[in-house]
Structure formats: C-alpha cells, structure tokens
C-alpha positions in Angstrom: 120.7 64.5 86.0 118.1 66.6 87.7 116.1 69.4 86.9 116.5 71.6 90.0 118.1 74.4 91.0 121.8 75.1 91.9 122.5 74.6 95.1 124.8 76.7 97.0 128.2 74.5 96.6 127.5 73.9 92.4 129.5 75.3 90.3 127.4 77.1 87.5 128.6 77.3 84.0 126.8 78.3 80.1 127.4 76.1 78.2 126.2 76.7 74.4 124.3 78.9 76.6 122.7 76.5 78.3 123.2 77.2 82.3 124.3 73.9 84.0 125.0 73.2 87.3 127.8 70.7 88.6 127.8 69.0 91.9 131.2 70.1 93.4 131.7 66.3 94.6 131.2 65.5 90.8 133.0 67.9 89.4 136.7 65.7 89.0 135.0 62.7 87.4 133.2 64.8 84.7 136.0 67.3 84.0 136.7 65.1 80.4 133.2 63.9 79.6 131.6 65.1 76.2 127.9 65.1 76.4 126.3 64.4 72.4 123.9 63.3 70.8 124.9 60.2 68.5 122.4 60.2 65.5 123.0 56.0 65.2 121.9 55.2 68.5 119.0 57.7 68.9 119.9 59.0 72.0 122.6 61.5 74.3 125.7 59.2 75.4 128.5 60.6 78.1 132.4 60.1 76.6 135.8 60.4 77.5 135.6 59.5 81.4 138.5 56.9 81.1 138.4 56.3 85.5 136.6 52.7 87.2 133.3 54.3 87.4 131.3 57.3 88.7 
C-alpha cells in the first residue's frame, strides 16, 4: 500500500468514502479481499483471497 496518487491506469473507487486507488494489474486478485480491523490481533488483516498468492 502506498500513499501516492492515482496513476492514470487505476481504477478509483469511495469506499466508506475513503477514495482508493487499485492497480489495474491488481485489480483480479483483490476483487474478494475484505480489508478490517480485527480487535484480537490489534491490527488490519486482508480476507477472502482464496488464489496461491499475490
């Protein structure tokens, strides 16, 4: 995850009106993930990406 801004190819989305960007090259691995925050490990953790890696 980076900080900068969207680059011409990234597809721009709000979401919970946050504006992210998404890397078209990305964009098939991360179609399923869930980005939350999970209270019992004190930290943001990626799910649902069921594929051999990213």
């Amino acid at each position: 995850m980076s900080l900068d801004e969207p680059q011409e190819d990234d597809q721009v989305e709000v979401i919970n009106g946050i504006q992210v960007a998404i890397d078209s090259y990305l964009e098939e691995y991360i179609n399923d993930l869930v980005f939350d925050y999970k209270k019992e490990y004190g930290q943001f953790v990626f799910t649902g990406y069921e594929g051999n890696g990213c």
